[in-house]
Structures are given as C-alpha cells and as structure tokens.
C-alpha atoms as an extended CHARMM CRD file, in Angstrom:
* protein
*
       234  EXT
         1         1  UNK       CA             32.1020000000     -105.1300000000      111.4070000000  PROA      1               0.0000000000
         2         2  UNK       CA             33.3740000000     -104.1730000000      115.0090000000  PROA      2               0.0000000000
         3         3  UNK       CA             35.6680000000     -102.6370000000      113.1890000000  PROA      3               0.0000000000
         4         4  UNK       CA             33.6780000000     -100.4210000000      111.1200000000  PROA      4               0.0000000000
         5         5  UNK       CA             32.1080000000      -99.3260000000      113.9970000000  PROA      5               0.0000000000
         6         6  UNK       CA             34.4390000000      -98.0170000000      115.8910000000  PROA      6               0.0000000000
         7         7  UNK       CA             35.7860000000      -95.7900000000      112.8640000000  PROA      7               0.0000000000
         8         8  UNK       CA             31.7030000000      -94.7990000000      112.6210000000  PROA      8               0.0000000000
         9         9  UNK       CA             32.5280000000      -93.4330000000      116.5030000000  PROA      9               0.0000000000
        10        10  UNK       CA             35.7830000000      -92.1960000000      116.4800000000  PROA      10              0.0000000000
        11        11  UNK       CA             34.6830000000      -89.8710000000      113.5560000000  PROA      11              0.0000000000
        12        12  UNK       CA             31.3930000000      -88.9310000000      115.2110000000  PROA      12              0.0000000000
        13        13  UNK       CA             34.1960000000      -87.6190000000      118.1370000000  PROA      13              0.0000000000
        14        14  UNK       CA             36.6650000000      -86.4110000000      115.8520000000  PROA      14              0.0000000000
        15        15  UNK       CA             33.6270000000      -84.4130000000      114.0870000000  PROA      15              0.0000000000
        16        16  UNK       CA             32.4450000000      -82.7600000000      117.3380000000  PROA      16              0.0000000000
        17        17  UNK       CA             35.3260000000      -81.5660000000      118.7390000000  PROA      17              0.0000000000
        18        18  UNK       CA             35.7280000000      -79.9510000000      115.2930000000  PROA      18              0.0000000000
        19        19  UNK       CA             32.5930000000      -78.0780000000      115.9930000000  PROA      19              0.0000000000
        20        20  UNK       CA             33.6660000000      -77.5100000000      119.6260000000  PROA      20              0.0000000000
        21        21  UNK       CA             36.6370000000      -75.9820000000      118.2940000000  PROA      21              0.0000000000
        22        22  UNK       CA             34.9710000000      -73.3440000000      115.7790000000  PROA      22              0.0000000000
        23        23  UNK       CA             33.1480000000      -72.9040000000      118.2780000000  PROA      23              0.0000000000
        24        24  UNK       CA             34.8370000000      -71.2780000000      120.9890000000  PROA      24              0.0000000000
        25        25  UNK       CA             35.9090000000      -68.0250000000      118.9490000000  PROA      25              0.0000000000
        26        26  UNK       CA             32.1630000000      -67.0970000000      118.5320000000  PROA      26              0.0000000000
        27        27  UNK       CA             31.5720000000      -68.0550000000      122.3140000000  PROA      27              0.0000000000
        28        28  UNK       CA             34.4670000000      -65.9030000000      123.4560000000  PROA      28              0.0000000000
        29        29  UNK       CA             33.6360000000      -63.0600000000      121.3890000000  PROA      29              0.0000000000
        30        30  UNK       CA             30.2450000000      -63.2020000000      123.0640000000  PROA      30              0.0000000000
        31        31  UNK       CA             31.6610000000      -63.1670000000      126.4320000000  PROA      31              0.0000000000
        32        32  UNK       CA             34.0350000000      -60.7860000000      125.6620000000  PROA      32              0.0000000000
        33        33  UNK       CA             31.3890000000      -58.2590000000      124.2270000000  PROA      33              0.0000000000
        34        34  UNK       CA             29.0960000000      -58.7040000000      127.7830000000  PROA      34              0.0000000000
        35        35  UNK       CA             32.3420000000      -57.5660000000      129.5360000000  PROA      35              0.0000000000
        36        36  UNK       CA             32.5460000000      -54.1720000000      127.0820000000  PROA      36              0.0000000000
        37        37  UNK       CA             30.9400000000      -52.1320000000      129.5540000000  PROA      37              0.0000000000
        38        38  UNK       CA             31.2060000000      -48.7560000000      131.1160000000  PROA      38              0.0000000000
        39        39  UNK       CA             30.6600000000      -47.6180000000      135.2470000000  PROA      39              0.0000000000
        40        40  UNK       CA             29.9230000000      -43.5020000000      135.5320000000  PROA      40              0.0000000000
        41        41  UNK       CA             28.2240000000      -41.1070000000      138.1390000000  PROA      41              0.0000000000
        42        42  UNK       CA             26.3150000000      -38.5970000000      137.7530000000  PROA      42              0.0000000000
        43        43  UNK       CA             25.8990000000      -35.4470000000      140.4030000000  PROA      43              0.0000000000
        44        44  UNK       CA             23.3350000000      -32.4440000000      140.5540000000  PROA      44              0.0000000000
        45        45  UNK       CA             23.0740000000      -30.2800000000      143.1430000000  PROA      45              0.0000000000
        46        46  UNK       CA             20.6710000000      -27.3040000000      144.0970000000  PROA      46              0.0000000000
        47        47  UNK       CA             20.3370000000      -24.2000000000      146.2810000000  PROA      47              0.0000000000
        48        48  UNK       CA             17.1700000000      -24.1850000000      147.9480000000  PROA      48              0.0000000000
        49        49  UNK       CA             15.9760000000      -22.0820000000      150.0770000000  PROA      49              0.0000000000
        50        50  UNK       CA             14.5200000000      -23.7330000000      154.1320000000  PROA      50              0.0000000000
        51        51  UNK       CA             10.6500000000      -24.0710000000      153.8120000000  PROA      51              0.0000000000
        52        52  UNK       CA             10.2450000000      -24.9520000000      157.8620000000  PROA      52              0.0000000000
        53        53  UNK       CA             11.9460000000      -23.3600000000      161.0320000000  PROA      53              0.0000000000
        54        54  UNK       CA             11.8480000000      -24.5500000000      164.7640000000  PROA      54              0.0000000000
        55        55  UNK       CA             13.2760000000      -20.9910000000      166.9380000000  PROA      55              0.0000000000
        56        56  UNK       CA             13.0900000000      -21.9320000000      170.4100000000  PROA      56              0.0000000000
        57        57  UNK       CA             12.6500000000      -18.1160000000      172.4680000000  PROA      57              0.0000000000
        58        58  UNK       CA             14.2870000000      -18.9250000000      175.8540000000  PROA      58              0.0000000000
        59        59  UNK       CA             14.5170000000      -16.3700000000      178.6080000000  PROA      59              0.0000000000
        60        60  UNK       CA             15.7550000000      -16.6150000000      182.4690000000  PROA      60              0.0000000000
        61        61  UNK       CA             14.3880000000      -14.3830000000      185.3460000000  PROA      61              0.0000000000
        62        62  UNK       CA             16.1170000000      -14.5370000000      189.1650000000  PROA      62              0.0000000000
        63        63  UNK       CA             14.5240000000      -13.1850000000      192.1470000000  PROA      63              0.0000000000
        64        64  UNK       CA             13.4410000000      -13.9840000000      195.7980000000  PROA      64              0.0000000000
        65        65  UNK       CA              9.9640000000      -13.8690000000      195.5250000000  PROA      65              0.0000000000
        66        66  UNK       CA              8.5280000000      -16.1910000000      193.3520000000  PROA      66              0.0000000000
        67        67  UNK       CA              5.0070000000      -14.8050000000      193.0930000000  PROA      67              0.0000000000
        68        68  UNK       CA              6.5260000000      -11.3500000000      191.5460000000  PROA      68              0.0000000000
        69        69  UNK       CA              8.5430000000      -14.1800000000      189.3180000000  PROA      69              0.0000000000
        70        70  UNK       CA              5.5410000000      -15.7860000000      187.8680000000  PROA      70              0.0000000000
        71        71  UNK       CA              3.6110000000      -12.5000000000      187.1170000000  PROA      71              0.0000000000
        72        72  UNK       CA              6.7080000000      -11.5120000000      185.6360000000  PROA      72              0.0000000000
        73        73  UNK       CA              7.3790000000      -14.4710000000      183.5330000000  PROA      73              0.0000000000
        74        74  UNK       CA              3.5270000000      -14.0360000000      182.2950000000  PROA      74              0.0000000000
        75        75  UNK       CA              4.2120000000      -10.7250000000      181.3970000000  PROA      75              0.0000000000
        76        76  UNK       CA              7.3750000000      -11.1490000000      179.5220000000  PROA      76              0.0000000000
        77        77  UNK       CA              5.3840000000      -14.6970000000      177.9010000000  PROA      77              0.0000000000
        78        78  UNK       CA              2.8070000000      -12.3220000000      176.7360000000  PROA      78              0.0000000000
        79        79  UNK       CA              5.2830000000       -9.4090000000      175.4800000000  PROA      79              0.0000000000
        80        80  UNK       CA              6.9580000000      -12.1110000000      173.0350000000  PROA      80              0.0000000000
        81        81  UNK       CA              3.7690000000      -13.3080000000      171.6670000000  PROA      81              0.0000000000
        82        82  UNK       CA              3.0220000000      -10.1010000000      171.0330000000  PROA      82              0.0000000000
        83        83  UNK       CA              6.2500000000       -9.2810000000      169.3560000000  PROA      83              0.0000000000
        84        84  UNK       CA              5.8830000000      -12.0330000000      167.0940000000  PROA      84              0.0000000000
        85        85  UNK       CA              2.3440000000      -12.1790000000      166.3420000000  PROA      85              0.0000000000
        86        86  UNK       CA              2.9870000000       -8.3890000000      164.6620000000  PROA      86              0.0000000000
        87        87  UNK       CA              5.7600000000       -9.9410000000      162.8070000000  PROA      87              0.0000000000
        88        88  UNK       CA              3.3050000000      -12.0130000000      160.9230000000  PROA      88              0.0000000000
        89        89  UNK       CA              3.5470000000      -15.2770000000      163.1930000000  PROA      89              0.0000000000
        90        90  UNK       CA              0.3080000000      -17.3530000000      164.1520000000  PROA      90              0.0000000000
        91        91  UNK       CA             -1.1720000000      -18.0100000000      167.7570000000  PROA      91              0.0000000000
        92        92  UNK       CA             -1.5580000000      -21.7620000000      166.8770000000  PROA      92              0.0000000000
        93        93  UNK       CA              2.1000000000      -21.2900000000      164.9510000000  PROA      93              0.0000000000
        94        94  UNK       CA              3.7020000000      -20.4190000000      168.6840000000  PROA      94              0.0000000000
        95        95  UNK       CA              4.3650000000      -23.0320000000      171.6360000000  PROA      95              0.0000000000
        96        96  UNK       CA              4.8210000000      -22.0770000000      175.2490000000  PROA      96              0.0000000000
        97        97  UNK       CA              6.5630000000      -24.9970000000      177.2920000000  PROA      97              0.0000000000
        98        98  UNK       CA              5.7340000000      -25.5380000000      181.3500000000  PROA      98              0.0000000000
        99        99  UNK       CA              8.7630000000      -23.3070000000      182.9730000000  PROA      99              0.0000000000
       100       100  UNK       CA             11.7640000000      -24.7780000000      184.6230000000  PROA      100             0.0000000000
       101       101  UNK       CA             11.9000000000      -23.1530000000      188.1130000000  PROA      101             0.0000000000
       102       102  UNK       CA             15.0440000000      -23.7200000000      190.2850000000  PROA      102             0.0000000000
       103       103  UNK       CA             15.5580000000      -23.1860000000      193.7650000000  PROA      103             0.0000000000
       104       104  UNK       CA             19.7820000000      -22.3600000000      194.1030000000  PROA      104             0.0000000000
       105       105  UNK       CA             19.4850000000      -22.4610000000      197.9880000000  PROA      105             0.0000000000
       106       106  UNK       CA             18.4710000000      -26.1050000000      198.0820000000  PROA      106             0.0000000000
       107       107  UNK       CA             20.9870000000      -27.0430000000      195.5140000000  PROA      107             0.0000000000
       108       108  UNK       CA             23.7680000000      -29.0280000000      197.5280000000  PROA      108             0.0000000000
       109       109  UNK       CA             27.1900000000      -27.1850000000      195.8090000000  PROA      109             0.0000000000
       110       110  UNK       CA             27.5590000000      -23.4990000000      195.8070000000  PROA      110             0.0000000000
       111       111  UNK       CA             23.9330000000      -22.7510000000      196.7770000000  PROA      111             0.0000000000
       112       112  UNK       CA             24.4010000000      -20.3550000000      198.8490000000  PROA      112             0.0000000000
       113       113  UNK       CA             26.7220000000      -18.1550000000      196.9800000000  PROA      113             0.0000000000
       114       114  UNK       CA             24.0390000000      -16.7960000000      194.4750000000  PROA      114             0.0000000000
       115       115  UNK       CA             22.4770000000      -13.7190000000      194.8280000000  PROA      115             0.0000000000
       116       116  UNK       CA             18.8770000000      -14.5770000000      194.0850000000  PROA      116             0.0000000000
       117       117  UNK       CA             17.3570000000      -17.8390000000      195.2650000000  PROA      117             0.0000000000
       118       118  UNK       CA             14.9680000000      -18.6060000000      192.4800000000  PROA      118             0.0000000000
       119       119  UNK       CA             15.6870000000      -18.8870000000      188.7420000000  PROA      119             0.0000000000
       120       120  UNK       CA             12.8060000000      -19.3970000000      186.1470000000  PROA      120             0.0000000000
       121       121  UNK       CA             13.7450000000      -20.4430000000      182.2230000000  PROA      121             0.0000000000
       122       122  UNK       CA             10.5200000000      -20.2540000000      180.2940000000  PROA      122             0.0000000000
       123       123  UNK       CA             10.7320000000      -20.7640000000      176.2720000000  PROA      123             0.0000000000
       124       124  UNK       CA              8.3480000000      -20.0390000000      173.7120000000  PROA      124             0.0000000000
       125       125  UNK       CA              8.8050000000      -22.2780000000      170.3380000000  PROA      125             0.0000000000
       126       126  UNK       CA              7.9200000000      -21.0660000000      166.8820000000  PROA      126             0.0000000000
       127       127  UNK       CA              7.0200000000      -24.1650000000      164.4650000000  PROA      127             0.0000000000
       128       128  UNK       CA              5.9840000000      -22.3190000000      160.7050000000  PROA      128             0.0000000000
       129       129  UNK       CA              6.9640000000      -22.3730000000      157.2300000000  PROA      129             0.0000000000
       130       130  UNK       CA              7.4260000000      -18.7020000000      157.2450000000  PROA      130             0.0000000000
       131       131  UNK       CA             10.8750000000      -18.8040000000      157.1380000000  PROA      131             0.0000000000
       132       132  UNK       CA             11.1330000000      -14.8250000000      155.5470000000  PROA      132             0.0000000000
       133       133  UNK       CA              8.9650000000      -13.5310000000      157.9650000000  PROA      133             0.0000000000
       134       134  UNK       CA             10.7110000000      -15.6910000000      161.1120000000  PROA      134             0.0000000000
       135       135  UNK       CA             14.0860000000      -13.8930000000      159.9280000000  PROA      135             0.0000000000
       136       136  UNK       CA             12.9700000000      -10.0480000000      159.9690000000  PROA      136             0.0000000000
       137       137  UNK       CA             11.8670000000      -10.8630000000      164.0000000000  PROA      137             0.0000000000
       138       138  UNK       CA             15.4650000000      -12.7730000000      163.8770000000  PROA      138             0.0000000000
       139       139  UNK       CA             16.9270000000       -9.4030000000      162.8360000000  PROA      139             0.0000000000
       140       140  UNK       CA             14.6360000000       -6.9110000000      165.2610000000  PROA      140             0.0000000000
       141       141  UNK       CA             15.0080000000       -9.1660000000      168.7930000000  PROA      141             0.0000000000
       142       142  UNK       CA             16.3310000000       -5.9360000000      169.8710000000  PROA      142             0.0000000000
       143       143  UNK       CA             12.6420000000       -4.6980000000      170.4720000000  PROA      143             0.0000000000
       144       144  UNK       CA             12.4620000000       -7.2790000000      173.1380000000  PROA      144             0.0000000000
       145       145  UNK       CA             15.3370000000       -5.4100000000      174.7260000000  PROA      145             0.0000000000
       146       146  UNK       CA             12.9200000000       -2.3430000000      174.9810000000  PROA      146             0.0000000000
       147       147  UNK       CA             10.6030000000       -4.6580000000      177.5850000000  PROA      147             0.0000000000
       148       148  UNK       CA             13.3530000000       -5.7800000000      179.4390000000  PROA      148             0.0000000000
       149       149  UNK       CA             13.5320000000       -8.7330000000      178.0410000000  PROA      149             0.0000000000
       150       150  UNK       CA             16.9570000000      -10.6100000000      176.8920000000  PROA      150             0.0000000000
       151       151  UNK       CA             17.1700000000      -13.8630000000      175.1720000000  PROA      151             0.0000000000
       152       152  UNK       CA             19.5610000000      -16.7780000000      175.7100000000  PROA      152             0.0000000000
       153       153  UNK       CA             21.8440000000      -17.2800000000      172.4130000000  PROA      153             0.0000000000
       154       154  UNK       CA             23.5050000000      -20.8620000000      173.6210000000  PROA      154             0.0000000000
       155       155  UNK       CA             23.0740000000      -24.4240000000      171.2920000000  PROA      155             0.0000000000
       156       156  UNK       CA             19.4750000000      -24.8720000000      172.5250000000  PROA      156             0.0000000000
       157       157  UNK       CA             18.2420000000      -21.4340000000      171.3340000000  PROA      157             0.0000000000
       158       158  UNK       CA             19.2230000000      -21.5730000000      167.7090000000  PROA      158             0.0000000000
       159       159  UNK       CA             16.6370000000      -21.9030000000      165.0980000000  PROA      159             0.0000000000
       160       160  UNK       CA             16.4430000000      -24.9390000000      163.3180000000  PROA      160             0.0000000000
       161       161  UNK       CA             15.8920000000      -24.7030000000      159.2350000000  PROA      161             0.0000000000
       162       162  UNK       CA             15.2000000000      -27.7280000000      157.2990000000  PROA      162             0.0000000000
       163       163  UNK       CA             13.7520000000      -28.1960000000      153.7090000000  PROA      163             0.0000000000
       164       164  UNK       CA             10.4050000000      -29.9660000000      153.6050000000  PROA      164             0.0000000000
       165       165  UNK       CA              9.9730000000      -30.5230000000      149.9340000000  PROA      165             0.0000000000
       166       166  UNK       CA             12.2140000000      -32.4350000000      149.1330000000  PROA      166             0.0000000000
       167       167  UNK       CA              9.6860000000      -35.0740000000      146.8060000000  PROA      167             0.0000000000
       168       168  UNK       CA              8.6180000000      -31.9280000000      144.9800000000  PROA      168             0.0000000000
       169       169  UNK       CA             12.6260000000      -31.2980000000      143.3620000000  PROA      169             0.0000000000
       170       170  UNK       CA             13.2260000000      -35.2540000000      143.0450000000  PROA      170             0.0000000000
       171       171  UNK       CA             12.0790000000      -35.9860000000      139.9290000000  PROA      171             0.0000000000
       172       172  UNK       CA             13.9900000000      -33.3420000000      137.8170000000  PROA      172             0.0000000000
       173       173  UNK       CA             17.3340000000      -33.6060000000      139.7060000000  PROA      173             0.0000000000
       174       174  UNK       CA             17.1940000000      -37.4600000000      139.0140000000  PROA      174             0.0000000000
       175       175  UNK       CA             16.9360000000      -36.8080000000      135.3520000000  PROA      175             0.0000000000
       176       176  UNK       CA             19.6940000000      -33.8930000000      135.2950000000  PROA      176             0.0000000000
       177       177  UNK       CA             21.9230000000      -36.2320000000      137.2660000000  PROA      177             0.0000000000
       178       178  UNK       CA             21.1830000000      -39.3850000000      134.4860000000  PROA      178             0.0000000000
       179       179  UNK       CA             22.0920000000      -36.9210000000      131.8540000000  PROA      179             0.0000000000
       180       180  UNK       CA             25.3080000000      -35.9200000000      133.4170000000  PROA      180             0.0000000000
       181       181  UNK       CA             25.8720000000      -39.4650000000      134.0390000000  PROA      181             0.0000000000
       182       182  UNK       CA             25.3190000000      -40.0610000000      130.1980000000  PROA      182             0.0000000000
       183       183  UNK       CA             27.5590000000      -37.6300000000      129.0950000000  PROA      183             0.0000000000
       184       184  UNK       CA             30.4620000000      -38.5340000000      131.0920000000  PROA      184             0.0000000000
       185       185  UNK       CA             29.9640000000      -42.1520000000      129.5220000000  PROA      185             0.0000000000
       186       186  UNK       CA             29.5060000000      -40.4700000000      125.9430000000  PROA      186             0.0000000000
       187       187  UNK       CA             32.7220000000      -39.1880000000      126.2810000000  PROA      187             0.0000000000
       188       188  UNK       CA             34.5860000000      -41.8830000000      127.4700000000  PROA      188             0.0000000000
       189       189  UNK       CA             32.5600000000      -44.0200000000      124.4280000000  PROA      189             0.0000000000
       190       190  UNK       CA             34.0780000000      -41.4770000000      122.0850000000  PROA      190             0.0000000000
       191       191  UNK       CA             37.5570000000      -41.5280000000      123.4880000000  PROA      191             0.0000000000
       192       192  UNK       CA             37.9550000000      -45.4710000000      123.2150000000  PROA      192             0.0000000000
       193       193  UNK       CA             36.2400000000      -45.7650000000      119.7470000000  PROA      193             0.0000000000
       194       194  UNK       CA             33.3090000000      -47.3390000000      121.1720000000  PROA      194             0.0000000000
       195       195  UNK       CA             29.8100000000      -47.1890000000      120.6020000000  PROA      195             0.0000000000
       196       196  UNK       CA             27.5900000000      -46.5200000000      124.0000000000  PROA      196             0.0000000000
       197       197  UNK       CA             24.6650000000      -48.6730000000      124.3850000000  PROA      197             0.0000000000
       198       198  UNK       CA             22.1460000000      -49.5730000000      126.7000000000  PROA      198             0.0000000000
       199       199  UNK       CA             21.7790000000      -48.7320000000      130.5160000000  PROA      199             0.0000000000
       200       200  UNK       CA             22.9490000000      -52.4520000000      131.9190000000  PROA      200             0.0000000000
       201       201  UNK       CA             22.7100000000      -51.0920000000      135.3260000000  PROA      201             0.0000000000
       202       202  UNK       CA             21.3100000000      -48.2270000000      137.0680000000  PROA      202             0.0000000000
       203       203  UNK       CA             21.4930000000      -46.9300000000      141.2590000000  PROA      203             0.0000000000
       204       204  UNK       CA             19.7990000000      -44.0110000000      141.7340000000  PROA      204             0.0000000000
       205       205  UNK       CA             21.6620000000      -43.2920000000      144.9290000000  PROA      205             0.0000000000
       206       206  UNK       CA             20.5640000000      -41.2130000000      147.7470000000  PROA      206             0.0000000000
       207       207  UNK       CA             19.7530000000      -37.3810000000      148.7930000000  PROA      207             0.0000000000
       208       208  UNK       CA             21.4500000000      -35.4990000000      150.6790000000  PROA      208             0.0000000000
       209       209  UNK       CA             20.4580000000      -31.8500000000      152.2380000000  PROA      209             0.0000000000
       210       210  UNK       CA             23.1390000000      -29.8800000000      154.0380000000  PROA      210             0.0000000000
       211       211  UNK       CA             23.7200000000      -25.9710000000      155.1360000000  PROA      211             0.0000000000
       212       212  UNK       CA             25.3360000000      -24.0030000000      152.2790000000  PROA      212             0.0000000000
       213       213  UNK       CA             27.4040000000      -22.5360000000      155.0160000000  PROA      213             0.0000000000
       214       214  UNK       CA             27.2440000000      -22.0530000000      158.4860000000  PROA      214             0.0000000000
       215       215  UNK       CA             26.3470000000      -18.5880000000      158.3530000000  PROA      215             0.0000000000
       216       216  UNK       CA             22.9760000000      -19.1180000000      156.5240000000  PROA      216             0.0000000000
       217       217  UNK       CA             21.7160000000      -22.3620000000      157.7260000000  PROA      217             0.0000000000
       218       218  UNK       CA             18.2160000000      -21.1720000000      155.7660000000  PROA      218             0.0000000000
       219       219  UNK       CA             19.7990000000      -21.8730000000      152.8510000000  PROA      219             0.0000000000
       220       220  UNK       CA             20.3940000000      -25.3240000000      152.1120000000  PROA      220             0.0000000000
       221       221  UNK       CA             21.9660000000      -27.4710000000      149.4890000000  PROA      221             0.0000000000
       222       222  UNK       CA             20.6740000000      -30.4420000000      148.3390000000  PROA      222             0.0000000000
       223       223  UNK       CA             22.3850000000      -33.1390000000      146.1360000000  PROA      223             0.0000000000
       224       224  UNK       CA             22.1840000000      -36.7120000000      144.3340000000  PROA      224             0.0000000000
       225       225  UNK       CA             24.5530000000      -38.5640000000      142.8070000000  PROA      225             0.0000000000
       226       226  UNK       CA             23.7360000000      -41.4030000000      140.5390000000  PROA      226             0.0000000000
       227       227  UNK       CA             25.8080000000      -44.9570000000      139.5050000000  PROA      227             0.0000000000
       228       228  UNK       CA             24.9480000000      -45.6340000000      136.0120000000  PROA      228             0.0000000000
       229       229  UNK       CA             26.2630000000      -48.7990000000      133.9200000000  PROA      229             0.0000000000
       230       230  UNK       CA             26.5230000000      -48.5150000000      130.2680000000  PROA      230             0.0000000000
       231       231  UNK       CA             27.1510000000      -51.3360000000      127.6420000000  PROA      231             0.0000000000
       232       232  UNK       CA             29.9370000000      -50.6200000000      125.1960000000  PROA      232             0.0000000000
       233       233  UNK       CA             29.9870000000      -51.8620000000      121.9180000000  PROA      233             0.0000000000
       234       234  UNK       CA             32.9720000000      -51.8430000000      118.4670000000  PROA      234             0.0000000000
C-alpha cells in the first residue's frame, strides 16, 4: 500500500514538471514578445515671430550745475515720450525710472580729473506687445539726434523680445512632433519585418524658445522634441 502510494506521488511530480516543461516555450515567447519594442523621437520646430518687447531708453547728461541738469533731463524725458508716443507707443505702455545722479568730485579715485562734476543717467522703459511698431522707432532713433539727444547702446540698453504665446502653438506642434515620431518608428517597423503597435510609452518632452540668430532676436524659434515607445510585433 505504502508502496502504491508513493508511485501515486512520484507520478503526480513526474506529471507536473511535464507541464512545467511545455510550459516554458509559451512563457518565453510571451516575454520575449513584451521585449519587441521600439524607442523614437520626434522634433518640430517653428519660426515665430516676438509678441512682447522690454527697450530700456537710457541717456547720460554732465554738467556743473545741477539745476540746469534736471530741467534738462525733464526736457530730454519729455522729448522721448514724445518721440515714441507718435510712433504709436502708449503713455501707460512707457516707464520712467528715478535718475541716477553722480557726483565725480566726491568719488575717492580719479575724481578730480573729469571735466564736469555731475553726471545724470535717466532711462525710460517701453513694456508693449507692439513689437512692429517698437522696431520702426528702433530704426528712426536718429530723430532723437535732432534734440540733442544720444542714447547709450551697451548690454543694459538692448531690447528684450520674448514670445508670450507659447500655450496658443502647443497643441499642434505636440501632434506634428507625435507624427514625426510615428513615422520614424513606421519605418524602422517596415525595415525589420515587424508590425508597429501600440504607444507603450510616451514623454512629451519640453519647449524650448531661442533667437533664430543674433541679428534678429524678434524672431524666435521655438521647438519640442518628443520620446515615444512603440510595441513591435511578427
């Protein structure tokens, strides 16, 4: 009887590992067809053209007597409002910071060599999404020459361009960039004899906005790439 039992067992074992054993092809198969998979990016990229400027209007002014300075950093204040309210540019568009006023003869190094004691900076900042219109006054400061008035071209003058609607453009470059994305996996799908199947995976990546070039900052190029991961199938 003890006997008979333990054939009953070792068959039930021999039986399973029989199963076990047919088992495994199926099971690797499986595994095998989770790993068929393909990585791809895709890219779009646009032109677009600034919808914001910042244009910082600096101007200096040297003298000895610092009332005549004032009155004429009012008048010259006034003279490029009025230069760029004619070239289309709002009151409540323009910003006129407190002006930096320094005294040379107090300074402790080389005071004494300059010609004029006082020197007054006063800037006037344009904030507008008329980019067009800020670019024809860009193109005519020469009219400012006419009132004797010259404006500083250093690092803290330039105008600053930027692209505001960025959430408006989104949407469609996402898509053009998934369909790029899907090609390029097509074709590799194609060249191995495979079948492409369903997105396993999908990073949408992130935007970026640079200048086009440096000599047209108001032009600006924005771009996306995205990661896509397709399944691959026989």
């Amino acid at each position: 009887m003890e006997n008979k039992g333990n054939f009953l067992a070792g068959l039930a074992i021999m039986v399973g590992l029989i199963c076990v054993a047919l088992s495994i092809p199926r099971a690797v198969n499986v595994m095998n067809a989770s790993k068929r998979n393909v990585s791809v990016r895709g890219l779009c990229e646009r032109e677009v053209m600034a919808d914001k400027v910042i244009w910082p209007l600096q101007y200096s002014i040297a003298g000895d007597d610092l009332s005549a300075l004032y009155r004429q950093m009012e008048a010259n204040d006034a003279a490029i409002r009025s230069f760029l309210n004619k070239g289309g540019i709002d009151n409540d568009e323009i910003s006129t910071s407190a002006p930096s006023i320094s005294d040379v003869f107090t300074q402790e190094y080389g005071g004494n060599n300059r010609r004029f004691r006082y020197v007054i900076k006063s800037t006037s900042t344009v904030s507008t999404g008329k980019v067009d219109k800020v670019l024809e006054l860009m193109a005519h400061q020469s009219d400012l020459l006419k009132s004797g008035i010259t404006l500083e071209s250093g690092w803290d003058s330039r105008p600053t361009f930027s692209f505001e609607s960025l959430n408006d453009i989104k949407p469609e470059m996402i898509e053009e960039a998934t369909k790029n994305a899907r090609a390029s996996a097509q074709k590799f799908a194609d060249d191995s004899g495979s079948k492409l199947g369903k997105i396993r995976e999908a990073n949408q990546g992130y935007f970026t906005i640079d200048d086009r070039d440096s000599n047209t900052p108001q032009i600006k190029k924005v771009r996306v790439v995205t990661n896509v991961n397709y399944s691959l199938s026989k």
